[in-house]
N, C-alpha and C positions, 0 to 999 in steps of 0.2 A: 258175261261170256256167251257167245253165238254159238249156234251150233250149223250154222250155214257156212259156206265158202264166203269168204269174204269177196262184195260183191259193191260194182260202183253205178252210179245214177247217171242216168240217159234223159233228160225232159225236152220231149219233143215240140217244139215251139215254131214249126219252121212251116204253119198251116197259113193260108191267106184271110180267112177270118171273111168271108165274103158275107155272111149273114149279119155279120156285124157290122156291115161297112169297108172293110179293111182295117188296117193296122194288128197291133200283137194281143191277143187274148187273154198273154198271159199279164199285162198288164192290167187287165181291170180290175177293180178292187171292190174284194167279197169282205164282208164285214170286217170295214177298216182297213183291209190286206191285201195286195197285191195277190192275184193268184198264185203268179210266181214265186212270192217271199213263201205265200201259203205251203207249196209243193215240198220248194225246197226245204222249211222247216220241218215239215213229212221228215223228207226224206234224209235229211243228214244224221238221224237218231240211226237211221239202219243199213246205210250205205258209206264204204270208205273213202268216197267223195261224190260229187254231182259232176255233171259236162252239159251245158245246154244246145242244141243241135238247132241253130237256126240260121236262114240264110240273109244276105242284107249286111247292113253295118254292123256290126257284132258288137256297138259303142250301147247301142240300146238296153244292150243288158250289161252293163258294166259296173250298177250298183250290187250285183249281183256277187261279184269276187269270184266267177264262176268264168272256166274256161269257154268260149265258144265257139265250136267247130260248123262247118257252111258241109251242105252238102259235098260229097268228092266223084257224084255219078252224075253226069250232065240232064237237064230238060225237067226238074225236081219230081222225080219221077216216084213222090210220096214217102210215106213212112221209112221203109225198106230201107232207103238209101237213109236215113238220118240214123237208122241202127246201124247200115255198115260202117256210114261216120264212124259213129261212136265206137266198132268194134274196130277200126282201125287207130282211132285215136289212144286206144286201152292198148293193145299191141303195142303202139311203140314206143309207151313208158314206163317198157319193161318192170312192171313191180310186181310180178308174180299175179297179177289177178287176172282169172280166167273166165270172170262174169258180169255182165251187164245188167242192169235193170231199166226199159225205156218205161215213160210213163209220161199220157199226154200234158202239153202244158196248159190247158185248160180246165183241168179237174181240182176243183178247191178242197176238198173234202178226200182224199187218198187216206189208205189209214194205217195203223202204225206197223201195223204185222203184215205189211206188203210182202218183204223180203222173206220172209221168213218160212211164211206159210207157200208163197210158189217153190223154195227150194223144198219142203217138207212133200209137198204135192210130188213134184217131178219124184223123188224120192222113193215114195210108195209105189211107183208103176216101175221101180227099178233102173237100173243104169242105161236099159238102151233107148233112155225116152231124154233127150237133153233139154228140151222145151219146156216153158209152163205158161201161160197166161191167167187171167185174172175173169173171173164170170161174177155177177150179180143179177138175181132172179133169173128171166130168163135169156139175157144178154152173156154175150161171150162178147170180151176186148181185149182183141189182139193184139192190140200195140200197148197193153201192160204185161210187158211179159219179161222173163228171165233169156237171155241170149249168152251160150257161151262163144268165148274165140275161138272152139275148135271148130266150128261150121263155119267159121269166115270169109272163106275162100270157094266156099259150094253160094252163100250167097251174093258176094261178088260177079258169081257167073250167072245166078239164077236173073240177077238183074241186067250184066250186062252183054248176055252172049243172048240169053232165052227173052229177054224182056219182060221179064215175070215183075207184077206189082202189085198183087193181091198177097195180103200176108197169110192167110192163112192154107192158099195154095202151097207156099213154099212148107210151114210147119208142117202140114202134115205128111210131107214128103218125112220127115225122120222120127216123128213122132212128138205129142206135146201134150204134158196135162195138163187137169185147169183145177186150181184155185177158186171156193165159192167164197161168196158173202153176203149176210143177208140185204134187203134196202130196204130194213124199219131200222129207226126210222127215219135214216137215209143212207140213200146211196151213195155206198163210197167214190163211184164211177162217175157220178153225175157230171156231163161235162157242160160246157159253158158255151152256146154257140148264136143265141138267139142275144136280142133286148130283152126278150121274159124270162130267159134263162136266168138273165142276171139279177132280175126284180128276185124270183126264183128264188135262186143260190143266196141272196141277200138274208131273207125270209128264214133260210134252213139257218145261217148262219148264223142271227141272230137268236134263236131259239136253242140251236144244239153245239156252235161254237164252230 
């Protein structure tokens, strides 16, 4: 039994990987595992489904069983737009659920009490704070954060009237807490961007799973 709003998964997959070369991120495989399968394993313990938000063929993830939505705001004008995706795609199959959870698709290592611990956060600073994101030491990551669908339409305009594409300019426009955790001894945040990221990530993964 939850004690959070039931709330569905957002994985942001829709970055060009330019440090990598090119191609999808979320396909490299961390000890044994597709990032991807990694996440979403995360994430299906705590969220009433996943939606993967990337742009391209959408066939790429299709071992996935996972909806995928392409950006809906022209010129990929970053993260922002792959949340509004997602809060539009949640809108309109009408199931009653009024929250998102994004969370990049390069992070292998996410942890179990994502969901739980952002709604318990926002929680504590009370109901006029709808925001939460996710911090580790002394990093703040914005694009792990809780989104409900009643801002939908303030960020709809924030992007497409204001041009606004920094996310944390838009949060703190309404307010947003954050979520800690520690990184001994590892960071749940850790994302994947480099070659030595991946030797990296391999390393934690073998050691702590």
């Amino acid at each position: 039994m939850t004690s959070h709003p039931p709330t569905f998964g957002l994985v942001l997959a829709g970055g060009l990987a330019r440090r990598m070369g090119g191609g999808d991120k979320a396909h490299l495989r961390i000890g044994g595992s597709t990032i991807i399968d990694r996440v979403l394993a995360t994430l299906s313990g705590q969220c009433a489904g996943v939606i993967i938000n990337a742009n391209g063929d959408p066939k790429r993830f299709a071992d996935t069983g996972c909806d995928v939505i392409a950006d809906n705001v022209p010129d990929h004008p970053g993260p922002l737009a792959g949340i509004l995706a997602g809060l539009d795609w949640l809108a309109a199959q009408g199931r009653g659920i009024e929250w998102l959870l994004s969370v990049p698709g390069d992070c292998p290592f996410l942890p179990d009490d994502l969901v739980e611990r952002l709604h318990e956060a926002r929680r504590k600073l009370g109901v006029g704070v709808p925001l939460a994101c996710a911090k580790s030491g002394d990093w703040r990551h914005p694009v792990v954060g809780l989104w409900p669908l009643a801002l939908r339409e303030d960020l709809r305009k924030a992007l497409t009237v204001e041009g606004l594409r920094k996310i944390e300019v838009w949060t703190a426009r309404h307010g947003i807490a954050i979520a800690e955790w520690p990184t001994d001894p590892v960071d749940p945040f850790f994302n994947v961007n480099t070659p030595d990221d991946v030797a990296r990530a391999n390393e934690l993964a073998a050691r702590y799973g």
